[in-house]
C-alpha positions as CSV (number, residue, x, y, z in Angstrom):
1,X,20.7,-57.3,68.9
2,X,21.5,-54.6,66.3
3,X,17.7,-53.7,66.1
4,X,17.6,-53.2,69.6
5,X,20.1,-51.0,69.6
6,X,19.2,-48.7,66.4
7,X,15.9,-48.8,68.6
8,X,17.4,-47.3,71.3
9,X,19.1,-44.6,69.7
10,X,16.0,-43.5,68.0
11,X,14.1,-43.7,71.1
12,X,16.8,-41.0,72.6
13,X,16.7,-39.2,69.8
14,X,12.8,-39.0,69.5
15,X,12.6,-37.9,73.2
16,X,11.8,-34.4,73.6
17,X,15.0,-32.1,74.9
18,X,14.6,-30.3,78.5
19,X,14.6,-26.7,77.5
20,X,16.5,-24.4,80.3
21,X,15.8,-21.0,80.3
22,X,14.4,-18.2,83.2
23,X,11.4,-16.5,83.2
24,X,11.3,-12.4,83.5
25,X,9.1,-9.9,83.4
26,X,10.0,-7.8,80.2
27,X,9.4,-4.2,81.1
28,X,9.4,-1.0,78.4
29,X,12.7,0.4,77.9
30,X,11.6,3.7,79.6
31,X,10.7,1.2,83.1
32,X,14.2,-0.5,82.3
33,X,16.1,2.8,82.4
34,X,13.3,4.2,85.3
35,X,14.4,0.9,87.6
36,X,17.9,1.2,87.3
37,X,19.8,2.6,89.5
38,X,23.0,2.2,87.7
39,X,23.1,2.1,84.0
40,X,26.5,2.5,82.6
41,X,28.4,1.8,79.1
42,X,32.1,0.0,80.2
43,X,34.3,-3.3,79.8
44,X,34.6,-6.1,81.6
45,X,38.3,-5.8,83.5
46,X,37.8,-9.3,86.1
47,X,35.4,-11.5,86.9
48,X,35.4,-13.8,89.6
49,X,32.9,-16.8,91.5
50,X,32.0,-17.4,95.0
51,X,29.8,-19.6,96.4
52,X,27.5,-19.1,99.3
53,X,27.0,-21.1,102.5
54,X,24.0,-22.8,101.0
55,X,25.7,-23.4,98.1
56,X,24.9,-20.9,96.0
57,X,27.4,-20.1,93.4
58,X,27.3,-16.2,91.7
59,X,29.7,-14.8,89.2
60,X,31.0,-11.0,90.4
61,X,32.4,-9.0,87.6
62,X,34.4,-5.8,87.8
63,X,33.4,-3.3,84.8
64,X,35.3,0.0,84.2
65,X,33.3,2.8,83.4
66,X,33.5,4.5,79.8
67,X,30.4,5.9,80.3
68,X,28.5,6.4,83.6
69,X,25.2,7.8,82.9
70,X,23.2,7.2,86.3
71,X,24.8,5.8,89.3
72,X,28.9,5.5,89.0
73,X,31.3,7.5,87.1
74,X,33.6,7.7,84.3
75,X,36.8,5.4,85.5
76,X,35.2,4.2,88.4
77,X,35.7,0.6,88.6
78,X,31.9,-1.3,89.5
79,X,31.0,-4.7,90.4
80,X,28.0,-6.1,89.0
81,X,26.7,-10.1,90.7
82,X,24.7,-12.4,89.1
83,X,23.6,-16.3,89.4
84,X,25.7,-18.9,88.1
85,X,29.8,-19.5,87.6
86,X,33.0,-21.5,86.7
87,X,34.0,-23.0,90.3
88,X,37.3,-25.1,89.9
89,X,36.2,-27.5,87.6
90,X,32.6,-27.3,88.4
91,X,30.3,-24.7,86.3
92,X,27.5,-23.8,87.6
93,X,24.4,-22.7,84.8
94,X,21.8,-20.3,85.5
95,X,20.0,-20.0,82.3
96,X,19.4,-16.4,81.5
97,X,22.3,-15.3,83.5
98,X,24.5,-12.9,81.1
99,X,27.7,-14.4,80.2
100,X,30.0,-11.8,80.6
101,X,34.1,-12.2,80.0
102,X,37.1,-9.6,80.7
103,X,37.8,-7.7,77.8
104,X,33.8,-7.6,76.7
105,X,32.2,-4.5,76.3
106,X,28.4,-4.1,78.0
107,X,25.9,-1.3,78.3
108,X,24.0,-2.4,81.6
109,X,21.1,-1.6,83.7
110,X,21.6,-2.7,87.1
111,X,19.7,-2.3,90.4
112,X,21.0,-2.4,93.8
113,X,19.6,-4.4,96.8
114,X,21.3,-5.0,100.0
115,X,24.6,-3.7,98.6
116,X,24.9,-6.0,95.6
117,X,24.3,-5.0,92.3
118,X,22.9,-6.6,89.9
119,X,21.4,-7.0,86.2
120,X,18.1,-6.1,86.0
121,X,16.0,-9.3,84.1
122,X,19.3,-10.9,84.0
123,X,20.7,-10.7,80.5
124,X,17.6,-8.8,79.8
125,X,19.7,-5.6,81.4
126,X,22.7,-6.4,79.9
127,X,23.6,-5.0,76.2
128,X,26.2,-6.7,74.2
129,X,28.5,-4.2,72.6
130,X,30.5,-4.5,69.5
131,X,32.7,-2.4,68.1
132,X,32.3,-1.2,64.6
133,X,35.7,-1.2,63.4
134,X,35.5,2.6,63.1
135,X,35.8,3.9,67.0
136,X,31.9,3.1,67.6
137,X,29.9,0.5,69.2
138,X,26.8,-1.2,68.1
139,X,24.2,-3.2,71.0
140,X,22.7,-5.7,71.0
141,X,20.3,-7.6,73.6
142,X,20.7,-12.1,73.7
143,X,17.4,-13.7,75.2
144,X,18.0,-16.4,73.7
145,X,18.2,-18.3,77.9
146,X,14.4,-16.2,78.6
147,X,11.2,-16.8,78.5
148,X,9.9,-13.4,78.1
149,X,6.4,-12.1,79.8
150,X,4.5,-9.2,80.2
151,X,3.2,-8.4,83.5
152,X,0.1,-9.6,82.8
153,X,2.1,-13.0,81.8
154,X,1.3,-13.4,78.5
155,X,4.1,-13.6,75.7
156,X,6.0,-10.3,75.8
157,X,6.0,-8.8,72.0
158,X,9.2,-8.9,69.7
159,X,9.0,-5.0,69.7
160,X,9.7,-4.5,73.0
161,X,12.4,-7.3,73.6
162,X,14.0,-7.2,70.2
163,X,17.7,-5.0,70.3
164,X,20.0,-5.4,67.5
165,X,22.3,-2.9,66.1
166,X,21.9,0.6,68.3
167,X,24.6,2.8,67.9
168,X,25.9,3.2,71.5
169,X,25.3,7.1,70.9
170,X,21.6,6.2,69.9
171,X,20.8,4.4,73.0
172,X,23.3,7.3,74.9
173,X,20.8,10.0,73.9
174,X,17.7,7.5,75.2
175,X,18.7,6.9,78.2
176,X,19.5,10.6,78.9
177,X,16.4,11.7,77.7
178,X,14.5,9.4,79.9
179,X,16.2,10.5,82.8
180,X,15.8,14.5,81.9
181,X,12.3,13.4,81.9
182,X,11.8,11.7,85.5
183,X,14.3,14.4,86.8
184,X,17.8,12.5,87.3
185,X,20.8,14.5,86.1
186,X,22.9,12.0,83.9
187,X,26.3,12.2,83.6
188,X,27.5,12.9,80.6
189,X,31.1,12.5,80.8
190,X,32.9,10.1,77.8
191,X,36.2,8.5,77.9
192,X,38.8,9.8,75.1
């Protein structure tokens, strides 16, 4: 009886794990910042879940604008949806779906459709920011829940996925550069 069940255990173990994680088109970082119509450097104040009629469950979170460079302004207080939530007891998963927290800091490119805004590629559009300890912020990108493609649907290359470590002010002068080139005045205001 033992044998059968150190056989069974082993058998569990042995089985292959179901992997969860989204699929998205990984685009350059000029088409990411050319897509967006919102792209803004700000904290998470609230976040909140609702679900659908059909049942659809989507996390809204509030984020206060430090830095609006297309889209809202500095102060203005945004809401950003995306797939996925804590409902009562109930969580909901949608891999790839940032996991976003009040009190954490995000750089975000965001598109608008039918009134809601939202991520675009999921976490993809959503930069991680950490403070530095000395009054700056470093991004970072987590695809760690995405398969990443190119549109032609092979593998998407580590160079153009990969984000660690940009100084916020790096990534500041990117973005606005992009948009002085497709002829979108940024704003350029900073909170103090």
């Amino acid at each position: 009886m033992k044998q059968i069940g150190w056989m069974l255990a082993l058998m569990t173990l042995a089985m292959p794990m179901v992997a969860q994680a989204s699929v998205v088109i990984a685009v350059s970082e000029n088409e990411l910042i050319e897509r967006a119509d919102t792209i803004v450097f700000g904290a998470v104040v609230r976040t909140s879940t609702k679900v659908a009629p059909g049942g659809r469950v989507t996390t809204v979170a509030e984020l206060q604008v430090f830095r609006g460079l297309r889209g809202a302004k500095l102060g203005e207080i945004i809401t950003v949806e995306f797939p996925g939530g804590r409902v009562g007891g109930l969580v909901s998963y949608a891999a790839g779906a940032p996991v976003l927290r009040p009190g954490d800091s995000v750089f975000a490119f965001m598109k608008t459709t039918r009134g809601i805004r939202r991520p675009l590629g999921l976490a993809y559009g959503v930069l991680k920011a950490r403070s530095d300890g000395l009054g700056s912020y470093r991004l970072f990108r987590d695809t760690s829940d995405l398969i990443l493609l190119t549109p032609a649907g092979k593998p998407a290359p580590v160079t153009m996925t990969r984000l660690e470590d940009v100084a916020l002010e790096d990534m500041v002068q990117r973005v606005q550069r992009r948009l002085s080139l497709i002829g979108v005045r940024s704003v350029t205001e900073v909170a103090r």
